[in-house]
C-alpha positions, 0 to 999 in steps of 0.5 A, spaced: 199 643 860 201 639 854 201 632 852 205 630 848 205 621 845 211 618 842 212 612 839 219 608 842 222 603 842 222 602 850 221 595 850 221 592 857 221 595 864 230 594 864 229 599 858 224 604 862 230 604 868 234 606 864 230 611 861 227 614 867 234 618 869 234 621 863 227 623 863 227 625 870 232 630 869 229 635 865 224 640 868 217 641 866 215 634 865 210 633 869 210 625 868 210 620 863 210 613 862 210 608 857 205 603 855 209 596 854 203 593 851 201 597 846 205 594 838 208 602 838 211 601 845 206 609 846 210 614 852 205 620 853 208 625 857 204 630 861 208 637 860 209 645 861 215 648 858 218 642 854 218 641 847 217 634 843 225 636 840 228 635 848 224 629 849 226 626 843 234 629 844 234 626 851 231 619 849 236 618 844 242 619 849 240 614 853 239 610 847 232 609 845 229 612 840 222 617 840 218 619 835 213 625 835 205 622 833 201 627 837 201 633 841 195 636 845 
């Protein structure tokens, strides 16, 4: 399993809802979620098979944006 952090711009709960379809469409997370409290609005995603470039694909279809800061 992997664990891979990224700093977005999801900002509030009505930007996680719109995030969480998106997310959840893809195979393989495991699960994730996204520290509103943090300065970097962290999202940590627990994963087995999908790479940080779907993530970051994915978030910016729905329109936000995610950068890579660790993988584990």
């Amino acid at each position: 399993m992997n664990t891979l952090k990224f700093k977005t711009n999801v900002k509030c709960g009505g930007c996680i809802a719109t995030v969480t379809p998106h997310l959840n469409q893809l195979k393989g997370i495991i699960s994730w979620n996204v520290d509103t409290t943090d300065p970097l609005k962290i999202m940590t995603v627990e994963t087995e098979e999908i790479s940080a470039e779907e993530i970051t694909s994915v978030m910016k279809t729905a329109g936000y944006q995610a950068e890579l800061i660790l993988s584990e």
